[in-house]
GUDRENDREN-79892 format. One record per atom (N, C-alpha, C): x, y, z; atom name. Coordinates in pm, 1 decimal. Layout:
N
<r x="X" y="Y" z="Z" zalum="CA"/>
...
//
This chain:
107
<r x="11187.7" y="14107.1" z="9543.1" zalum="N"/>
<r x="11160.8" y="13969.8" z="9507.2" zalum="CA"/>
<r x="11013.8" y="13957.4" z="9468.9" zalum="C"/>
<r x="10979.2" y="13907.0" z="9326.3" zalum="N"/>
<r x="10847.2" y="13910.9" z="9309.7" zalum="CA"/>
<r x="10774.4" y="13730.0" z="9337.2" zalum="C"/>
<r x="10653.4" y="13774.2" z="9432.8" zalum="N"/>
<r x="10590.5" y="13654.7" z="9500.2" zalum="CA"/>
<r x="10517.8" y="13523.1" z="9357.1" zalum="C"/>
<r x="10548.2" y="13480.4" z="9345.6" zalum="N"/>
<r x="10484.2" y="13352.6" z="9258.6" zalum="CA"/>
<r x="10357.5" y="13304.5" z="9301.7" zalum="C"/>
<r x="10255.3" y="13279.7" z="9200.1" zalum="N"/>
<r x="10143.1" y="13200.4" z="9215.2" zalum="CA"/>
<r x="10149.6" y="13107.0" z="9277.0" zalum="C"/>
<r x="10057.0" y="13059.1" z="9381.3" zalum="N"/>
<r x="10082.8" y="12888.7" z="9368.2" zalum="CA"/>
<r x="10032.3" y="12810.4" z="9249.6" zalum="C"/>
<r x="10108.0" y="12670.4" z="9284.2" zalum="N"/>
<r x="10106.4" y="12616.4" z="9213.4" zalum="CA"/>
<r x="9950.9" y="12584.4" z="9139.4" zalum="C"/>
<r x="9898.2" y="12621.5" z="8992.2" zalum="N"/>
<r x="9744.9" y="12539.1" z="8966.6" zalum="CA"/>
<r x="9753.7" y="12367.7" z="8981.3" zalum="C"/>
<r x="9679.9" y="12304.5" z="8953.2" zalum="N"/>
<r x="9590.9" y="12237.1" z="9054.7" zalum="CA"/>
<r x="9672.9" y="12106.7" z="8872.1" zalum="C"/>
<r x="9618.6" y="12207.6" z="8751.8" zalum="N"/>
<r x="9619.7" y="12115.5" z="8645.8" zalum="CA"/>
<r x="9770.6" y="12135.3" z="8610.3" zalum="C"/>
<r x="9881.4" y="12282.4" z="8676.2" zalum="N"/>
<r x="10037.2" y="12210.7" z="8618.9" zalum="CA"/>
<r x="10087.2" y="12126.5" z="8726.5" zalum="C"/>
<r x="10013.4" y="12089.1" z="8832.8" zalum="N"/>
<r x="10089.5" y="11992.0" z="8924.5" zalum="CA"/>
<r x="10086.1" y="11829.0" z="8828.8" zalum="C"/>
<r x="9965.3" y="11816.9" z="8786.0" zalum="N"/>
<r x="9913.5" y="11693.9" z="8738.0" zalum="CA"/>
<r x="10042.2" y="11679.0" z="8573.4" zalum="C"/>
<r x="9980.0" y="11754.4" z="8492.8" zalum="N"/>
<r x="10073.1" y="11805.5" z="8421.2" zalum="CA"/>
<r x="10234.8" y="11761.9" z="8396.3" zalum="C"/>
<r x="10295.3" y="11829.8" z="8515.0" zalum="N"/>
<r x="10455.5" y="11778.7" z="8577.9" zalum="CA"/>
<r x="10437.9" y="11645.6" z="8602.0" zalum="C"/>
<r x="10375.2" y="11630.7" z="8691.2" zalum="N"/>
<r x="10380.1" y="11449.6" z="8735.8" zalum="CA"/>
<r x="10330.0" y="11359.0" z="8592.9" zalum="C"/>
<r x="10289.3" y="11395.9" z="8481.8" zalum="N"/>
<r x="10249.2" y="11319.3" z="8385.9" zalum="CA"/>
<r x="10431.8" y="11347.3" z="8274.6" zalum="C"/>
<r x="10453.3" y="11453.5" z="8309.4" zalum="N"/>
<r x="10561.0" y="11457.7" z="8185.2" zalum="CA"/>
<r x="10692.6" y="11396.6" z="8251.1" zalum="C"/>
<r x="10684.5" y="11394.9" z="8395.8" zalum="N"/>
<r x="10830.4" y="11350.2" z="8390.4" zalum="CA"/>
<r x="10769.8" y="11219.4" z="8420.0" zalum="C"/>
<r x="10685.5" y="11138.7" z="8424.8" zalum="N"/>
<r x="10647.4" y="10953.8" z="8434.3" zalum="CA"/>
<r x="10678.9" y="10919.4" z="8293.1" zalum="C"/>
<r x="10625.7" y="10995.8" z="8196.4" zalum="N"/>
<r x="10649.2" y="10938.6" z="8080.4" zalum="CA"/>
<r x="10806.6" y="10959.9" z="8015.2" zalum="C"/>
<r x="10872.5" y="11010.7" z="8078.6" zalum="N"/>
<r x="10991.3" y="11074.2" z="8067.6" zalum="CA"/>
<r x="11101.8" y="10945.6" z="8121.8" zalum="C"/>
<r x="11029.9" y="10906.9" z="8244.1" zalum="N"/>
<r x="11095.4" y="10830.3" z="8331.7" zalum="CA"/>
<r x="11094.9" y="10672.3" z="8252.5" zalum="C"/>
<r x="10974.3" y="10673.7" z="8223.9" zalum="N"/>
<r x="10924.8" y="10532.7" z="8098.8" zalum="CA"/>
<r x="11012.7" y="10525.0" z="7992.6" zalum="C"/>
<r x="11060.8" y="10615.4" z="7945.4" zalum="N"/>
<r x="11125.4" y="10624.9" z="7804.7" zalum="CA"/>
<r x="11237.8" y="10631.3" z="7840.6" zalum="C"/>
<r x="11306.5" y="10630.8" z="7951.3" zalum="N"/>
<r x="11470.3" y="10656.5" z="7969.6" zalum="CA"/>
<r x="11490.9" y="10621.1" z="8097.6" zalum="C"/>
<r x="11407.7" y="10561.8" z="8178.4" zalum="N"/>
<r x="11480.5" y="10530.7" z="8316.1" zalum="CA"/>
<r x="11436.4" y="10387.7" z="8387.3" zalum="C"/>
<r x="11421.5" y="10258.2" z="8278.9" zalum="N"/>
<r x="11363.9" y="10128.6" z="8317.4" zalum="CA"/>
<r x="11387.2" y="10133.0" z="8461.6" zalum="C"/>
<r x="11498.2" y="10119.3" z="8499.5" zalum="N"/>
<r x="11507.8" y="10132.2" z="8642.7" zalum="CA"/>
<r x="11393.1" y="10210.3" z="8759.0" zalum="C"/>
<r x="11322.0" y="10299.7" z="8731.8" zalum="N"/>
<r x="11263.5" y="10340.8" z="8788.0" zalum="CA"/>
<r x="11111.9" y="10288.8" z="8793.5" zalum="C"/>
<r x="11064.3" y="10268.6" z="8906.3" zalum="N"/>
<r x="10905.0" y="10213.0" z="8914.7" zalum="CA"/>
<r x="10824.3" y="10310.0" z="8927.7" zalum="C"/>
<r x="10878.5" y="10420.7" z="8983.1" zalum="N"/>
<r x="10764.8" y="10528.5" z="8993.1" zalum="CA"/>
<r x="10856.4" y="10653.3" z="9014.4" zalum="C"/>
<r x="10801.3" y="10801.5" z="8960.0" zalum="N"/>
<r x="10825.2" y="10907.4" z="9002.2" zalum="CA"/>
<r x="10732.8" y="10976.8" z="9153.8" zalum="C"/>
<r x="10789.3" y="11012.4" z="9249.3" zalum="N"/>
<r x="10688.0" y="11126.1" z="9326.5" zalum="CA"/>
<r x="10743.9" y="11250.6" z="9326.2" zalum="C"/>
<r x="10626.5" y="11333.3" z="9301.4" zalum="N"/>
<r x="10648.9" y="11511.2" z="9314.4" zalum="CA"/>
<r x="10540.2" y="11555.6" z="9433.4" zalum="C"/>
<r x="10600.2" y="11597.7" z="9472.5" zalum="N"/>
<r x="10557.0" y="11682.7" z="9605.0" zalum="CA"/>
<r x="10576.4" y="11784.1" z="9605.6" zalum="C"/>
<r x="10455.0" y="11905.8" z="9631.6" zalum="N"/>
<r x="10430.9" y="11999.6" z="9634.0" zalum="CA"/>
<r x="10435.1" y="12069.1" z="9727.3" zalum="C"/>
<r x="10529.0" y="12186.6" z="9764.8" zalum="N"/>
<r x="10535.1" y="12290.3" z="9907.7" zalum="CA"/>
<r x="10543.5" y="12422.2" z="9855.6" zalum="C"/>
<r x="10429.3" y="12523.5" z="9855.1" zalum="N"/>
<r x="10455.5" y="12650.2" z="9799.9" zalum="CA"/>
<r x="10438.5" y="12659.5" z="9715.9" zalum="C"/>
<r x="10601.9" y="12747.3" z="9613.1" zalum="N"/>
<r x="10603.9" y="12715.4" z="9478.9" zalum="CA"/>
<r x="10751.0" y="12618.6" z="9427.7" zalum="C"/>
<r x="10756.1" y="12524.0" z="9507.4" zalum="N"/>
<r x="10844.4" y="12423.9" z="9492.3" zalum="CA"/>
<r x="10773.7" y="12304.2" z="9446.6" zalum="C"/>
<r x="10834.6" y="12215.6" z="9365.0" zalum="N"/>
<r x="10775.7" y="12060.4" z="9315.4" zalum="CA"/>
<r x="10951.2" y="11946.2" z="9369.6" zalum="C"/>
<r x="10949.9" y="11875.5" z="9487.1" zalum="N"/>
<r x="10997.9" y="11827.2" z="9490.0" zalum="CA"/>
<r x="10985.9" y="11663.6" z="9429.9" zalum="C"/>
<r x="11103.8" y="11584.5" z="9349.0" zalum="N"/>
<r x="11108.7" y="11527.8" z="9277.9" zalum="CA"/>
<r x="11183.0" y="11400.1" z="9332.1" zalum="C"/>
<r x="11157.2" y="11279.6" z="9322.2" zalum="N"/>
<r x="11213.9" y="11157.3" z="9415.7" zalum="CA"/>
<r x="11199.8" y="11019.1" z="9261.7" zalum="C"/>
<r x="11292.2" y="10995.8" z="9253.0" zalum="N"/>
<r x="11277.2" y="10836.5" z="9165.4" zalum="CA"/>
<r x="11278.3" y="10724.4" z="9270.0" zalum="C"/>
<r x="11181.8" y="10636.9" z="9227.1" zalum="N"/>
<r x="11189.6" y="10527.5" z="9334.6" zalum="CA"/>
<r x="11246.7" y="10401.5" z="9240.9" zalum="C"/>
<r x="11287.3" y="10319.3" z="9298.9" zalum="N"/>
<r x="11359.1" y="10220.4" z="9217.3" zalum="CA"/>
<r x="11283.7" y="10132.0" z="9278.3" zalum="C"/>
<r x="11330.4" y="9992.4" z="9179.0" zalum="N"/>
<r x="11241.8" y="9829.5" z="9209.3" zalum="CA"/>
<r x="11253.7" y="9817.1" z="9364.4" zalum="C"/>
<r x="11337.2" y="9844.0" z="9443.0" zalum="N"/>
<r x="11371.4" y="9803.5" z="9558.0" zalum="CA"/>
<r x="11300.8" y="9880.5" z="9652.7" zalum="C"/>
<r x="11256.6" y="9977.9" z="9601.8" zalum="N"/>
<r x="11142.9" y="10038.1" z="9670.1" zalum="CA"/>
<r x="11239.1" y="10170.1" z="9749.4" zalum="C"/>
<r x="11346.5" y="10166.7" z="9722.3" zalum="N"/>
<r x="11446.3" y="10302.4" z="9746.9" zalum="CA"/>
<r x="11408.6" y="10419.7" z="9674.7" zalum="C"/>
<r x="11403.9" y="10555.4" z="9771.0" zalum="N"/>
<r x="11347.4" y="10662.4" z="9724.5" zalum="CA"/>
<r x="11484.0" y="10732.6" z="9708.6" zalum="C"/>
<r x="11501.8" y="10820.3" z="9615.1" zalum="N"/>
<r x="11602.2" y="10845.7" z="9534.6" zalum="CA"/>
<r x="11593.5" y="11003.4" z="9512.6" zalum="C"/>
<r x="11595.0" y="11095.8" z="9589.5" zalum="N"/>
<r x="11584.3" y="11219.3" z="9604.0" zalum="CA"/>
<r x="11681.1" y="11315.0" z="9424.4" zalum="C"/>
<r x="11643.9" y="11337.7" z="9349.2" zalum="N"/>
<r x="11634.9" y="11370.8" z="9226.0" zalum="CA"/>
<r x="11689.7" y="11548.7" z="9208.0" zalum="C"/>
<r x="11550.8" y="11612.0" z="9205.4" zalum="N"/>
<r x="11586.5" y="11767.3" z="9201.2" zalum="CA"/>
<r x="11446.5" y="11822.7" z="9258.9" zalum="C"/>
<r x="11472.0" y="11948.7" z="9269.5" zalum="N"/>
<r x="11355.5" y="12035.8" z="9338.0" zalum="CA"/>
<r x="11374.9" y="12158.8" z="9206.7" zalum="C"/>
<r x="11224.0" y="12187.9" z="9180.6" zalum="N"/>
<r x="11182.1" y="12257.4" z="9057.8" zalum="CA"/>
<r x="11127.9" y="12418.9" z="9088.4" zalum="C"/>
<r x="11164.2" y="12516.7" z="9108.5" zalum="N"/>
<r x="11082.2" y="12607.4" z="9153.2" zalum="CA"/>
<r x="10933.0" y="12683.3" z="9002.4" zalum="C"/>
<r x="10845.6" y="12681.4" z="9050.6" zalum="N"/>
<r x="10693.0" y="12725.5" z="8951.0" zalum="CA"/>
<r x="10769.9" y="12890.3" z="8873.3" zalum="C"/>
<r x="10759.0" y="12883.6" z="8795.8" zalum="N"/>
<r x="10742.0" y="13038.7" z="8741.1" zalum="CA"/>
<r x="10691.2" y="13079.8" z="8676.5" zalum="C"/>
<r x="10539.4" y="13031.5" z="8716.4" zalum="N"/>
<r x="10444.0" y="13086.3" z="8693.6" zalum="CA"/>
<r x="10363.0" y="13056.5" z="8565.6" zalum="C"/>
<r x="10409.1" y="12978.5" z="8515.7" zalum="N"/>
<r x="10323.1" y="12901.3" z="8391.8" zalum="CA"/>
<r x="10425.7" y="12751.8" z="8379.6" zalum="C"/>
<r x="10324.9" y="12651.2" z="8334.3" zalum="N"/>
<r x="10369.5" y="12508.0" z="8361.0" zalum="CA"/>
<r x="10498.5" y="12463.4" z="8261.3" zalum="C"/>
<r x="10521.7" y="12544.4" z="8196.5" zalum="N"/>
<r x="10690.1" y="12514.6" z="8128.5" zalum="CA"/>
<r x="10787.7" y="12645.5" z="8173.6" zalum="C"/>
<r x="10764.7" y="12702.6" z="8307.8" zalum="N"/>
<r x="10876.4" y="12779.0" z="8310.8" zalum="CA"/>
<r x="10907.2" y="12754.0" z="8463.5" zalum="C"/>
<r x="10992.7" y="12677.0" z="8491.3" zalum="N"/>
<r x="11060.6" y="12622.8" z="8648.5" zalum="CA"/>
<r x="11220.8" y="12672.6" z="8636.3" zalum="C"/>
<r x="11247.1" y="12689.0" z="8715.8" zalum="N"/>
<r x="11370.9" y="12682.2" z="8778.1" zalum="CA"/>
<r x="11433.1" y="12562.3" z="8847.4" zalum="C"/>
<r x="11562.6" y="12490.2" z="8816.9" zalum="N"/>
<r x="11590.3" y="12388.3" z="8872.4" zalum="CA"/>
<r x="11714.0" y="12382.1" z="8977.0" zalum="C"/>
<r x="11690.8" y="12296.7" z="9038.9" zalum="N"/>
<r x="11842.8" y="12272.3" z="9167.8" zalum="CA"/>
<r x="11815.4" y="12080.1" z="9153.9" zalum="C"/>
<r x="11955.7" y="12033.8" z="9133.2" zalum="N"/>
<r x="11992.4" y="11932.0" z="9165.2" zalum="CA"/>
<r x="12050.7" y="11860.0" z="9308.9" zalum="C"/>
<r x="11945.3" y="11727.0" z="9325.5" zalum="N"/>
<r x="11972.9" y="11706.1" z="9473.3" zalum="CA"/>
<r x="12117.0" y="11646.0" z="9495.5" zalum="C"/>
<r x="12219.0" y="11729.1" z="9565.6" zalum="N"/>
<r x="12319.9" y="11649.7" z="9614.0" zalum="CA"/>
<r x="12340.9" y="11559.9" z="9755.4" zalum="C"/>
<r x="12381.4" y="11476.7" z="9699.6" zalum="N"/>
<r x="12387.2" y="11324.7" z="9784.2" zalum="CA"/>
<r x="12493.2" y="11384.8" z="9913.8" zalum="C"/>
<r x="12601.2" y="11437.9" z="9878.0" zalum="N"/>
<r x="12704.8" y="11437.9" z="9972.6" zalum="CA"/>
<r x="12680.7" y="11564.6" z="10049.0" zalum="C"/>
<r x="12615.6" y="11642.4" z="10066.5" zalum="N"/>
<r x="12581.3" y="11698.6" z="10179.9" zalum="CA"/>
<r x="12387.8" y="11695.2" z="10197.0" zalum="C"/>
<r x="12345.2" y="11674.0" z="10092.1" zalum="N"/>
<r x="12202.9" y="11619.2" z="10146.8" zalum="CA"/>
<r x="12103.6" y="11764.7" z="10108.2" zalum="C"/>
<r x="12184.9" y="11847.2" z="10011.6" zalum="N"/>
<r x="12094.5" y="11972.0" z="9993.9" zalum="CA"/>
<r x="12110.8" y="11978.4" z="9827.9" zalum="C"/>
<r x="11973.4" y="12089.7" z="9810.7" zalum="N"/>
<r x="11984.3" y="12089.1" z="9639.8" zalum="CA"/>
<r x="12054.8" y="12212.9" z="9603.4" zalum="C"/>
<r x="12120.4" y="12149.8" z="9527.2" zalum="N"/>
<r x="12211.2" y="12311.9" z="9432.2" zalum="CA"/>
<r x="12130.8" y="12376.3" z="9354.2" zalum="C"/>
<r x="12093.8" y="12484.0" z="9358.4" zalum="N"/>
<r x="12018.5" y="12536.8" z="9173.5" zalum="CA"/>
<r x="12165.3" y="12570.0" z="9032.6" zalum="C"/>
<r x="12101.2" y="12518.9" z="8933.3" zalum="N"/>
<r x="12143.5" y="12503.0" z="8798.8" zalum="CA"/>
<r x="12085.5" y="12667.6" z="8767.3" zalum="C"/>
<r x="12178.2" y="12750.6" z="8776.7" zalum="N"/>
<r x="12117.0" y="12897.9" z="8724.7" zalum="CA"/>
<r x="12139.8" y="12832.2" z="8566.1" zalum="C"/>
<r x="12296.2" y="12767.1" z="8538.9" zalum="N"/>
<r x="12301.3" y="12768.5" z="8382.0" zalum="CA"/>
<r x="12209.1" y="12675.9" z="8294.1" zalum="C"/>
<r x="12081.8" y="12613.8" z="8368.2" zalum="N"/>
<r x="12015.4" y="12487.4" z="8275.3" zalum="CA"/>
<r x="11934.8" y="12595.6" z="8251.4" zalum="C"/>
<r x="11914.3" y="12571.7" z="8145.6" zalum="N"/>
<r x="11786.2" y="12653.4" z="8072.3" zalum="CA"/>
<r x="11684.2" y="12533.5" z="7982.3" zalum="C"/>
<r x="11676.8" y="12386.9" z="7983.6" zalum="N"/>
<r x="11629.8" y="12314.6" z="7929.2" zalum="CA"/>
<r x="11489.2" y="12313.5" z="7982.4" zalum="C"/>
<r x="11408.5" y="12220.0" z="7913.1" zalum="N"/>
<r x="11294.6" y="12153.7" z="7990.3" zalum="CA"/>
<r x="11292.1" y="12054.9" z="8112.1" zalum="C"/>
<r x="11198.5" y="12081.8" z="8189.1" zalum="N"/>
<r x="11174.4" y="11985.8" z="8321.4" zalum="CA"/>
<r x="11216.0" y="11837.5" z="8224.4" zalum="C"/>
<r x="11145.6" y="11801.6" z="8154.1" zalum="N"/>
<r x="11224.9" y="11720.1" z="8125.7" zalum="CA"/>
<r x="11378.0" y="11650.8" z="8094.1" zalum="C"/>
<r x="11457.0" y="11745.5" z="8068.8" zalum="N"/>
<r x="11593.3" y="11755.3" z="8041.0" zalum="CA"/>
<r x="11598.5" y="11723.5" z="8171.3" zalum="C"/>
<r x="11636.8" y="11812.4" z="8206.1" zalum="N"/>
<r x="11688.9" y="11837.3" z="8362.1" zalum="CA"/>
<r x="11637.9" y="11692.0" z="8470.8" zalum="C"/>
<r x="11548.1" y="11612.9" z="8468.2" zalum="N"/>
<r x="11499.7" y="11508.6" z="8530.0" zalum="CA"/>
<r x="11571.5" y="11435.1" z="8437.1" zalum="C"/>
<r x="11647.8" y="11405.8" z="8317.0" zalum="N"/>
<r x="11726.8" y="11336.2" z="8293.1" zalum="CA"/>
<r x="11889.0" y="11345.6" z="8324.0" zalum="C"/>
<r x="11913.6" y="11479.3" z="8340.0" zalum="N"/>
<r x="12020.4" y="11485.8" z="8433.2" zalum="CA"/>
<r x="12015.0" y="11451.6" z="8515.4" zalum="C"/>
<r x="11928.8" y="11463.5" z="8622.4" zalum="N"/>
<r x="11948.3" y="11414.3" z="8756.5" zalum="CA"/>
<r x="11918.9" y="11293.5" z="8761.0" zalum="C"/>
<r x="11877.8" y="11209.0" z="8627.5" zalum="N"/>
<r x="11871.2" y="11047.0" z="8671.8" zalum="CA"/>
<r x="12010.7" y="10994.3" z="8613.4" zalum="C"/>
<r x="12087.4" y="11086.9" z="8579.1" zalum="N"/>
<r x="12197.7" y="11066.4" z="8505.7" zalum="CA"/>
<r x="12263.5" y="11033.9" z="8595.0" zalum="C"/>
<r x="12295.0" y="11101.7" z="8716.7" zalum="N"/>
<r x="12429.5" y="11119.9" z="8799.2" zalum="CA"/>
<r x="12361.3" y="11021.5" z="8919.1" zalum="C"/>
<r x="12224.9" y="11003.9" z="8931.3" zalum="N"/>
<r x="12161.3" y="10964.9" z="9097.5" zalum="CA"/>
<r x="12132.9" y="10859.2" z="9048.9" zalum="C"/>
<r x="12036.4" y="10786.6" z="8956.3" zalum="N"/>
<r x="11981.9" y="10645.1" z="8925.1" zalum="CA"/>
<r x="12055.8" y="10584.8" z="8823.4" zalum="C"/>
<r x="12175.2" y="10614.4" z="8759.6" zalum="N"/>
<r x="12258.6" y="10551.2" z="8675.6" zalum="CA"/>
<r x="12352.2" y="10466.1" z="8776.5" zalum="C"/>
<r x="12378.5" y="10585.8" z="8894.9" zalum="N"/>
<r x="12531.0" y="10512.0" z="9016.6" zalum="CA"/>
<r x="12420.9" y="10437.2" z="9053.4" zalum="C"/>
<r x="12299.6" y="10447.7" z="9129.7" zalum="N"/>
<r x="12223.7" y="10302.8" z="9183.0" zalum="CA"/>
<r x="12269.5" y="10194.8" z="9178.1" zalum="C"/>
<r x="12297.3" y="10171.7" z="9024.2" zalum="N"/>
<r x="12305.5" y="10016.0" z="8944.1" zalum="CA"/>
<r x="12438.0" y="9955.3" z="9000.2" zalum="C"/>
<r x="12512.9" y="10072.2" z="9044.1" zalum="N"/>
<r x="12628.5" y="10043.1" z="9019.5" zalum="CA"/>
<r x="12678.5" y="9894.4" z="9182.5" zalum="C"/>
//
């Protein structure tokens, strides 16, 4: 298993700038994104008007700021799956997961 960098300092900022503007352009519902950093993980939360935190996906670093690995957070047992088959951008993929998690919100 080869060990990963941590995370730099400017793709943390980086991530948190591409998926806000991401979130702006496709997720009115959402008031804010948080990413949280452990290791080489970026965990990912949509918060809605109501001030409900909305657990999203967890991103693993690979080692330069457009190459992550993704897992989608599932609701019904409370853990994230990884997507071996997404091969998109952090961005994609944060629209999937507002697809299935902050679309039912409304509901």
């Amino acid at each position: 298993m080869v060990c990963m960098p941590a995370i730099p300092e400017s793709t943390k900022i980086s991530l948190q700038q591409r998926l806000w503007e991401r979130a702006e352009q496709n997720w009115p519902q959402l008031i804010g994104v948080n990413v949280r950093f452990r290791a080489q993980f970026a965990y990912v939360d949509g918060e809605l008007r109501d001030g409900e935190l909305l657990p999203l996906l967890r991103l693993r670093y690979g080692g330069s700021a457009h190459r992550w690995s993704s897992a989608i957070y599932v609701a019904s047992n409370g853990k994230y799956e990884d997507q071996i088959w997404f091969t998109g951008e952090v961005e994609d993929v944060f629209d999937l997961a507002c697809d299935l998690h902050v679309t039912n919100a409304d509901l």
